[in-house]
BALUM-167351 format. One record per residue: residue in one letter; x, y, z of N, C-alpha, C, CB in turn. Coordinates in steps of 0.02 Angstrom, whole numbers, plus 50000, padded with zeros to 5 digits. Glycine has a CB too. Example, Ala and Ser with C-alpha at 12.3 -4.5 7.8 and 13.67 -1.06 7.14 Angstrom:
A506604971650390506154977550390506604983550390505654977650452/S506424988850354506844994750357506455000250394507044997050286/
//
This chain:
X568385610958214568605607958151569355608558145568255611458090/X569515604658127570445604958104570525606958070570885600558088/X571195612658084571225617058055571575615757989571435621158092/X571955610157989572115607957911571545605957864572585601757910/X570895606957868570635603657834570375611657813570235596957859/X570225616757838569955623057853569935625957758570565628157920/X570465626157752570455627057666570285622557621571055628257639/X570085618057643569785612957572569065614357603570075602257563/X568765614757669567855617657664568075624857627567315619457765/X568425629657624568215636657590567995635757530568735641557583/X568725629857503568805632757425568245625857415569825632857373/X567725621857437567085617257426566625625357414566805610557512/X566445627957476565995632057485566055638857421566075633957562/X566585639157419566675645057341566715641557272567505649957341/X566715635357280566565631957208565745630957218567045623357193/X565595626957264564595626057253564405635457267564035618457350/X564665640057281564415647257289564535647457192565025653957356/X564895647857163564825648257078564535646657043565125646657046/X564605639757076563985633257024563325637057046563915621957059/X563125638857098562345640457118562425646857075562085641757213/X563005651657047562675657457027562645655256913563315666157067/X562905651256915562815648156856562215644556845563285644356846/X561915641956880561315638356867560695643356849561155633756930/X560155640256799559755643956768558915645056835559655639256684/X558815651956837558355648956912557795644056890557895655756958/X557565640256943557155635356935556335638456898557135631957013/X556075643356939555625644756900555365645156829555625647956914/X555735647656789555725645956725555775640156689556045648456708/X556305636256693556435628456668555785624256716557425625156695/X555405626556776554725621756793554295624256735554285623156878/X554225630556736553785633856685553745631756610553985640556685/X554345630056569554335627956522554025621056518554875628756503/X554405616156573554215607956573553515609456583554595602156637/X552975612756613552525614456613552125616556552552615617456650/X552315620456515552285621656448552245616056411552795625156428/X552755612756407552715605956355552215602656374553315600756354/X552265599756432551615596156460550975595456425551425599256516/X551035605156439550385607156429550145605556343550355615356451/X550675607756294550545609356226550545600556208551195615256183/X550895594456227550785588056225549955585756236551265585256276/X549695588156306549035586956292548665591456266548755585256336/X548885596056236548395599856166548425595956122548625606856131/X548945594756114549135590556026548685583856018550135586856017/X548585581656095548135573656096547555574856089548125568956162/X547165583156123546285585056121546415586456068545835590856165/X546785587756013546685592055925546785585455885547455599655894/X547075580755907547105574455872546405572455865547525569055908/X546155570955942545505566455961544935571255899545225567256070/X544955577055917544365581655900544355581355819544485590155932/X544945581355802544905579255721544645575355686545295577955698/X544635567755750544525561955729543715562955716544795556355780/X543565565655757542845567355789542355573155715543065573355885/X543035578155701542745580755645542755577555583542975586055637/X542995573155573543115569755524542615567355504543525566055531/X542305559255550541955557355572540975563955538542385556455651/X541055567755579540725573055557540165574855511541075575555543/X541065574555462540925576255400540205573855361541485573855369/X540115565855391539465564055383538955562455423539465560355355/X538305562955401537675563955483537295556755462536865573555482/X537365554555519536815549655496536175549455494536845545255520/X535805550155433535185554455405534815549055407535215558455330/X534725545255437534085541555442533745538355501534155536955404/X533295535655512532885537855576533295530255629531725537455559/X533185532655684533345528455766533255523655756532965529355831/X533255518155730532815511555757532725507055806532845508055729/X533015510455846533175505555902533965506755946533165497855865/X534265500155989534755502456020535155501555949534975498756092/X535735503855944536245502955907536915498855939536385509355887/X537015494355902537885491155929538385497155931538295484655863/X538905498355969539315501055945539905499855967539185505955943/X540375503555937541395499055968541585507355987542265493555868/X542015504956013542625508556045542755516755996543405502056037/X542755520256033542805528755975543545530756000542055537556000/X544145523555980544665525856012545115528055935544995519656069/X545365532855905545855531655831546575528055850546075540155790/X546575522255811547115518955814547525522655769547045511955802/X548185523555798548575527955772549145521055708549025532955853/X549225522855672549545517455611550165519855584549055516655543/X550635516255575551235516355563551335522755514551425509755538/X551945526355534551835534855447552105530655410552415545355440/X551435536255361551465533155284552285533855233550795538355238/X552515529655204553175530255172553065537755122553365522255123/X552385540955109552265544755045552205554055111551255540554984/X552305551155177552215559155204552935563155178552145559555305/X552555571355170553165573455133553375576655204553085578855056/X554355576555183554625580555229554435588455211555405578955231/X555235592955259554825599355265555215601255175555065605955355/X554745604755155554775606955085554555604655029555245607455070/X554335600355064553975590354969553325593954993553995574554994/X553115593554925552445593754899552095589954953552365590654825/X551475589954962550925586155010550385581754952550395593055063/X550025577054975549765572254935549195574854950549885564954945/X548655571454889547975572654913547865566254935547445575254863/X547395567055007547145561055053546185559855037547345564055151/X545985554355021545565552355029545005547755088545725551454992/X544835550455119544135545555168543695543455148543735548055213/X543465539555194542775534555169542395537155261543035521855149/X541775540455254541405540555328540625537355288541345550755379/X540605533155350540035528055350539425532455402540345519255386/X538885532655397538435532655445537865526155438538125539855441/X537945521155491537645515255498536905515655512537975511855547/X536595512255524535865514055543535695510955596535355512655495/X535065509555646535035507655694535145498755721534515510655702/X534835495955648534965486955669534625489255749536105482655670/X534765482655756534515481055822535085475055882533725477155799/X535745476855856536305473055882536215466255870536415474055952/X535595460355869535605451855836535065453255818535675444255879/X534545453655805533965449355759534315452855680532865452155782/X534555461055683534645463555615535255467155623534055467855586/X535805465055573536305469155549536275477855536536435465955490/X536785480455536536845488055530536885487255447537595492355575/X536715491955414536825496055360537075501255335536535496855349/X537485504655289537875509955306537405514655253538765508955294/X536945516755257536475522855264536825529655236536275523855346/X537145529755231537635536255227538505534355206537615540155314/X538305536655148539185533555118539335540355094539275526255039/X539905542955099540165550555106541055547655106539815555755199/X541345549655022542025551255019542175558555037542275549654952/X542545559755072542955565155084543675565955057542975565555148/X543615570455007544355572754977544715576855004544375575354920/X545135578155010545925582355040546305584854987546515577055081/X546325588854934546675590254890547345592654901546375593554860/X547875592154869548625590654878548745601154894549145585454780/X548405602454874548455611754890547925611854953548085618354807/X547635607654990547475608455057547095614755034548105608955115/X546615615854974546175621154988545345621355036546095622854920/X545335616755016544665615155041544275608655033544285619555016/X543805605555075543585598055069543195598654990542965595255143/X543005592254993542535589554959542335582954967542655590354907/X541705584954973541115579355005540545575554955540615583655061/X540875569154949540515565454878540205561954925540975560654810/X539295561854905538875555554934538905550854865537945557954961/X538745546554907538475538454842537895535254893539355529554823/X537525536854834536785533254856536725526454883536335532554798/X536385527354954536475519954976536245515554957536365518555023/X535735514654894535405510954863535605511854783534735512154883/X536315514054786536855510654730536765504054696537485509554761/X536605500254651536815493254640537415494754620536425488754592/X537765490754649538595491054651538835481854650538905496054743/X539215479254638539825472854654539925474854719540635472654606/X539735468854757539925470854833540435464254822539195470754909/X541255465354830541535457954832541465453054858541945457354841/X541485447354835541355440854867540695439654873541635440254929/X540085443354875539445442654876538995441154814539275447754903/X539225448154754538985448454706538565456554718538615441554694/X538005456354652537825462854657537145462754712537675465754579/X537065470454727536635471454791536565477154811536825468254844/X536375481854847536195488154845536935489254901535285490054871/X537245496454874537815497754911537635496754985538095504654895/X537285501755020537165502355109537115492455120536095508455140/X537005488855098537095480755118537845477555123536725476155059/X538245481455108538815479555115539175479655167539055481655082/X538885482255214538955484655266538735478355330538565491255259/X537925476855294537445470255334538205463955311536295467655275/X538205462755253538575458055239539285457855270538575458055177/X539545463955280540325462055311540285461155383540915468255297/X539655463555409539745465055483539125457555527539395475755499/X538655457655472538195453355521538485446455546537495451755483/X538325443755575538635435855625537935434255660539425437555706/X537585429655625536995427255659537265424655755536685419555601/X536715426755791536845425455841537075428155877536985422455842/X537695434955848538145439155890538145444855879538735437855889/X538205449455920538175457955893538545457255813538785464755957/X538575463855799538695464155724539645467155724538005470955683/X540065464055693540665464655679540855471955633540815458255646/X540895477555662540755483755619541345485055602540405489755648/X541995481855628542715482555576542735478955518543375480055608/X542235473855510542135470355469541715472855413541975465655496/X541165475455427540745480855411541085486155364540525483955475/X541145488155392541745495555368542425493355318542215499455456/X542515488855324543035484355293542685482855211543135476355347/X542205481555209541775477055152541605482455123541115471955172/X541305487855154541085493355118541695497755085540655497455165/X542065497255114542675502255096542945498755030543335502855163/X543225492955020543145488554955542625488054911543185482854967/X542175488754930541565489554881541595496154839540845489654924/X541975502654882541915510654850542105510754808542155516154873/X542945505354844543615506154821543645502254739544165502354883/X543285499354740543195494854668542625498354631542975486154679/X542265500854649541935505554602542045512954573541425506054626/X542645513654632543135521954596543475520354585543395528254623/X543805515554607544535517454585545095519754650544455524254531/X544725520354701545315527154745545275520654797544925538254783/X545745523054838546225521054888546175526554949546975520554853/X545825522254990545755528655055546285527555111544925528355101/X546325533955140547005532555187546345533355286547965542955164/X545895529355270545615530155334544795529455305545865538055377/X544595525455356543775527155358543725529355437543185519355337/X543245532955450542695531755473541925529855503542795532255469/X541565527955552541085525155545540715526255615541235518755520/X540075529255619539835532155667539125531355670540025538255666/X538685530755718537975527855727538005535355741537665521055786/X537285538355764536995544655778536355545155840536735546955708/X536565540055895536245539555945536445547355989536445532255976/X537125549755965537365555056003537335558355949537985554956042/X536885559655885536985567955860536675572855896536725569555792/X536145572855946535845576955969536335579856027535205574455984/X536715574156045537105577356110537645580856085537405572056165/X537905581156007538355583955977538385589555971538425582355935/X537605590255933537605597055918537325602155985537125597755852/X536995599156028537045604656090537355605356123536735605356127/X538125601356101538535602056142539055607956119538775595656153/X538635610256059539265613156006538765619656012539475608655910/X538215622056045537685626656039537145627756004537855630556032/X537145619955948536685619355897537075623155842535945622255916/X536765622655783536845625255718536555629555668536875621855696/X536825632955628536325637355598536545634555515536445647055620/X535805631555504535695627755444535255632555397535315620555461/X535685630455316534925636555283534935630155212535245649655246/X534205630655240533805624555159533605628655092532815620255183/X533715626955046533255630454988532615629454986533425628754923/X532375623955013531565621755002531435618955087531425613654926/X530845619355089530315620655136530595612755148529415623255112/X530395612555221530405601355232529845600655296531535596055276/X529525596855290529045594755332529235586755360528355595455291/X529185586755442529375581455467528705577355468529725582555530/X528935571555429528345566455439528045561755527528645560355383/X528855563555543528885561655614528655565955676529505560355625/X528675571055675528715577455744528115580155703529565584155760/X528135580655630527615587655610527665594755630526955586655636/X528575595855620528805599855611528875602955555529125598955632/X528875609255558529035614155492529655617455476528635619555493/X530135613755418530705619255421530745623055346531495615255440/X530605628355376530575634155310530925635955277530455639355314/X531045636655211531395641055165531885644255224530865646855120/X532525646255189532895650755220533435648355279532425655255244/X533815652255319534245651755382533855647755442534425659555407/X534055642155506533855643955536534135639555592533305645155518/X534075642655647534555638655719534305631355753534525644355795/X534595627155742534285620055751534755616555813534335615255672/X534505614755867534655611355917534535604955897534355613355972/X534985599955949535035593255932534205589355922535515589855994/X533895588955941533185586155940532945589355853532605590056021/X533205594755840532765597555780533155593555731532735606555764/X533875593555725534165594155698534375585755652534505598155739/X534115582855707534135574855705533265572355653534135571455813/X532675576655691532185575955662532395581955586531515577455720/X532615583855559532725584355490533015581455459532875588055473/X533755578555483533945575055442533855569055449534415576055432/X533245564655478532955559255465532325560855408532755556355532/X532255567655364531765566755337531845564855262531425571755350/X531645561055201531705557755143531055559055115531885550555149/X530255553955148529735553255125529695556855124529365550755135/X529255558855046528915565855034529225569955006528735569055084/X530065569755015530385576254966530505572954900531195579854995/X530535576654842530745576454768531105571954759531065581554741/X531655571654764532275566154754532465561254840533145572154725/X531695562254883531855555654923532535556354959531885549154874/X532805550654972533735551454994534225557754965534185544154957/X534035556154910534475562254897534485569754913534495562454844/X533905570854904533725576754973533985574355023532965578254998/X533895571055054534165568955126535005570855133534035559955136/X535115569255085536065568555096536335576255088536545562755018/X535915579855023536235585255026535955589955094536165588454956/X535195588055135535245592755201535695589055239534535594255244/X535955581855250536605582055291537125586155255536895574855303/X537245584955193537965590455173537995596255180538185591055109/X537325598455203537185606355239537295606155295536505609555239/X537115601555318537235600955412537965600455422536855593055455/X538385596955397538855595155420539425602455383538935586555402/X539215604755344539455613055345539405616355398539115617455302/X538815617855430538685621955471538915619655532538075623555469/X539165613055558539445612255610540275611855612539135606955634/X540595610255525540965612455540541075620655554541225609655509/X540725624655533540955633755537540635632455629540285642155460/X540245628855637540355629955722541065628855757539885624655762/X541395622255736541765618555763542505623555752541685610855732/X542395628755723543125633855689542985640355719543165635355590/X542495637755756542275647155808542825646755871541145647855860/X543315652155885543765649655925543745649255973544155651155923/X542845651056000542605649256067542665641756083541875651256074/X542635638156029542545630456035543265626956008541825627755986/X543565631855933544245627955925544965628855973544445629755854/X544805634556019545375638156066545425635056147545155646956071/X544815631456146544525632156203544475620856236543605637756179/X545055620556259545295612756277544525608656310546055613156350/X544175611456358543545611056398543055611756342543455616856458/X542905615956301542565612356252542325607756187542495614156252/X543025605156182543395598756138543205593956185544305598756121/X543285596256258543245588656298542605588156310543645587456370/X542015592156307541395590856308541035587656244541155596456325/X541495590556195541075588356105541215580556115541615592256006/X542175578056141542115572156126541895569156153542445569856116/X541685571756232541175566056284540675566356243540905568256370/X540435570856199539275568256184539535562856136538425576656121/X540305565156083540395558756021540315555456059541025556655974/X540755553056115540825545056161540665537956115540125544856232/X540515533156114540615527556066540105526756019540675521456098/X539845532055995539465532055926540115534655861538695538755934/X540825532855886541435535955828541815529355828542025543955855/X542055527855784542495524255773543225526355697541995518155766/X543825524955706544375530155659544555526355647544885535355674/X544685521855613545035517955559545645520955527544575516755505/X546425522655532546855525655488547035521255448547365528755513/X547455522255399547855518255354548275522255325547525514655306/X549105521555345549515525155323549625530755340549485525355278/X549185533455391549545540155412549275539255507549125548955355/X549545543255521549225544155602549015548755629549555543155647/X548745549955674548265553955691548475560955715547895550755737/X549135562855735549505567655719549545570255658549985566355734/X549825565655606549685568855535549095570655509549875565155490/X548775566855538547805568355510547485575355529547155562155559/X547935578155598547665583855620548005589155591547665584155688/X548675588555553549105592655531548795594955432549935587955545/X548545588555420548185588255367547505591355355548145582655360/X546995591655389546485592955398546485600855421546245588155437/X546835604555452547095608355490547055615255453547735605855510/X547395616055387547445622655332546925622355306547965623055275/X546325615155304545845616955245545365617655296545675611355177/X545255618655369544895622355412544245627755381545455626155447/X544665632455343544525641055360543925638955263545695649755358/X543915634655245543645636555186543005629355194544325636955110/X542435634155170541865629055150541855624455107541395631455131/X541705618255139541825611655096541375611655031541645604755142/X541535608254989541105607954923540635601554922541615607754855/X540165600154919539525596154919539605593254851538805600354931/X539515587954828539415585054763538975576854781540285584154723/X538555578354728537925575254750537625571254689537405580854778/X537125567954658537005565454604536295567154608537215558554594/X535755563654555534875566254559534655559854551534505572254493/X534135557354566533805551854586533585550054496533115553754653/X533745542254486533975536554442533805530354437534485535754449/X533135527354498533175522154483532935515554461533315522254503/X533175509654421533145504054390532755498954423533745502254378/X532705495754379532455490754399533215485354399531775489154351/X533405481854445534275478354471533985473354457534705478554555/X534585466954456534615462054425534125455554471535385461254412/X534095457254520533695454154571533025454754564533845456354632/X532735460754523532035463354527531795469854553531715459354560/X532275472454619532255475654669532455483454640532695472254723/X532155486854649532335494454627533125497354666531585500054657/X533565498954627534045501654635534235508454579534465496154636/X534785511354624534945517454599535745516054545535025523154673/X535565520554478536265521354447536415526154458536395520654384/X536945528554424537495536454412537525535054348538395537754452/X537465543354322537555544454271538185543254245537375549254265/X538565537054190538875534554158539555540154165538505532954097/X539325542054103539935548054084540175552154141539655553854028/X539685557754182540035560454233540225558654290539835564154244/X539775548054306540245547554354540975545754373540035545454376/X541035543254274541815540554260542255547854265541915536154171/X541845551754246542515557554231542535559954306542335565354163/X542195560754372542065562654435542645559554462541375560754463/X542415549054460542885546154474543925547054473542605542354443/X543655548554405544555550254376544735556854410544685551854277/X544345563254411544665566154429544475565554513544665571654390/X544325563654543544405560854626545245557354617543625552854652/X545335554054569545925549654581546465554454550545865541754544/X546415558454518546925563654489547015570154504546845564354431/X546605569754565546685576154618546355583054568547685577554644/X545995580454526545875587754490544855588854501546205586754379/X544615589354564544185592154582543695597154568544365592854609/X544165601854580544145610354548543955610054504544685614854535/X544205605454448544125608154378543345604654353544865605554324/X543295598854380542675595054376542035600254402542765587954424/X542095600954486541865605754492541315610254459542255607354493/X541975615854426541905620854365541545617654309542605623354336/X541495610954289541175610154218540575606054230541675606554161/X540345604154326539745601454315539365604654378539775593454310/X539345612254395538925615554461538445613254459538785622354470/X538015609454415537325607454453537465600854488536645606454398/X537885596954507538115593054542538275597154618538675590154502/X538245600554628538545604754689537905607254727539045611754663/X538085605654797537535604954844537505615154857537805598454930/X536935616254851536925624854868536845626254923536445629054840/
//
């Protein structure tokens, strides 16, 4: 090498000798990018699984009939809402609409939404609340006229000739609620129950406790007074049961508003909420019996929302069997006048609690 050049390789080799002792070692900075990685696809299984608990919240309590249509169990994530608070603003109360459809038969017969279940979010994120409305409501279904609520569902979704349009579906019904409360939901859901059995054994089954005895008209099963551990097959044959109990459906809804307690306190066991492999098994049994509808918020926020009112048992609110003779001829169900206007208002005025407190025999035990 020439020897004039001899001092410009030293003083190269003692500048990259500095830079190498300045640099941070690699191990760590892989480790972190590793880290993020990792906590990015947590944030997507706690998104999905939310969607999934959400969804949940309601069982679809009435019997198989056949194959079921179903769409895509993907949550479209929707533009944030202008009303999310930054860090320190108050938080809003969020309202849902979860549908459970019934079997139809994909063309000769439309789906029905069998299971109509508002879910409240109160602005103190204390705890749910789970309002059924009888699916045999006479309600204003728009554009149709009057008709038993669960038809609103046949009407938005059926298309002679073609499977059944269940965004459409879900669409009609959600306007139908929405004009009979008053409220404004930031999301439905809407879910068939071809996979509740694979749900709940995927979750270890559930431990359900009834006040009254139920006898399956179907299996001629016995479920007794008291606590008791129900695997997917049991669990599906109870809450398809109606004939024969006291208040019919309405029994029915409040043992789903029991069921769907007890799977959420499964779904918060941190064997199952800690644990990435078993989120990815719950959402393979959901697989396309889910569908997430947002509006105004996204599914990040939905999991951030849902998230604090985890740790506390949801509140059941329920009505007692009512019904008329409807304008058609056809027996339909009312609500009681007065408490369902004042229910209504306070659903829309975030004051729950206090309703609650002044009508417990409304409250599922």
């Amino acid at each position: 090498m020439n020897d004039d050049l001899r001092p410009v390789e030293d003083a190269l080799r003692a500048a990259f000798a500095r830079q190498e002792e300045s640099t941070p070692p690699a191990g760590p900075v892989r480790a972190a990018i590793e880290a993020a990685v990792s906590r990015r696809r947590r944030r997507r299984r706690t998104a999905q699984a939310v969607g999934v608990a959400l969804a949940l919240f309601a069982v679809l309590s009435v019997p198989v009939l056949g194959r079921i249509g179903t769409a895509p169990a993907t949550p479209e994530p929707a533009a944030p809402s202008p009303t999310t608070p930054g860090p320190g603003e108050p938080a809003e109360p969020m309202d849902f609409l979860v549908l459970g459809i019934d079997g139809g038969d994909g063309r000769r017969h439309g789906n029905r939404a069998d299971t109509v279940l508002m879910v409240h979010v109160p602005a103190d994120r204390s705890r749910l609340y789970l309002i059924s409305l009888p699916r045999d409501l006479g309600v204003e279904i728009p554009g149709y006229g009057y008709d038993k609520l669960n038809a609103a569902f046949y009407l938005g979704s059926h298309r002679p000739g073609q499977r059944p349009d269940l965004a459409r579906g879900a669409e009609l019904t959600e306007r139908t609620v929405a004009a009979l409360t008053g409220v404004r939901f930031d999301g439905t859901a809407t879910l068939n129950y071809q996979g509740l059995r694979q749900v709940t054994d995927a979750v270890g089954g559930v431990e359900v406790c009834l006040p009254d005895r139920v006898s399956s008209r179907h299996t001629g099963r016995e479920y007794p007074t008291g606590c008791q551990h129900l695997d997917g097959a049991r669990a599906l044959d109870l809450l398809r049961q109606r004939v024969g109990m006291p208040e019919g459906a309405h029994d029915r809804d409040r043992n789903a508003q029991r069921f769907v307690k007890a799977l959420l306190q499964k779904l918060r066991d941190p064997a199952i909420a800690d644990n990435p492999g078993r989120i990815a098994e719950i959402l393979a049994a959901a697989g396309t019996n889910l569908t997430l509808r947002l509006d105004g918020t996204t599914v990040p926020e939905l999991a951030a929302t849902l998230r604090p009112v985890a740790a506390a048992e949801p509140v059941g609110i329920g009505w007692t069997i009512n019904p008329v003779r409807g304008v058609t001829g056809a027996w339909v169900e009312t609500l009681d006048p007065a408490e369902s206007h004042s229910l209504f208002e306070a659903l829309r005025r975030d004051r729950l609690a206090e309703w609650v407190a002044r009508h417990p025999h409304r409250v599922t035990g």
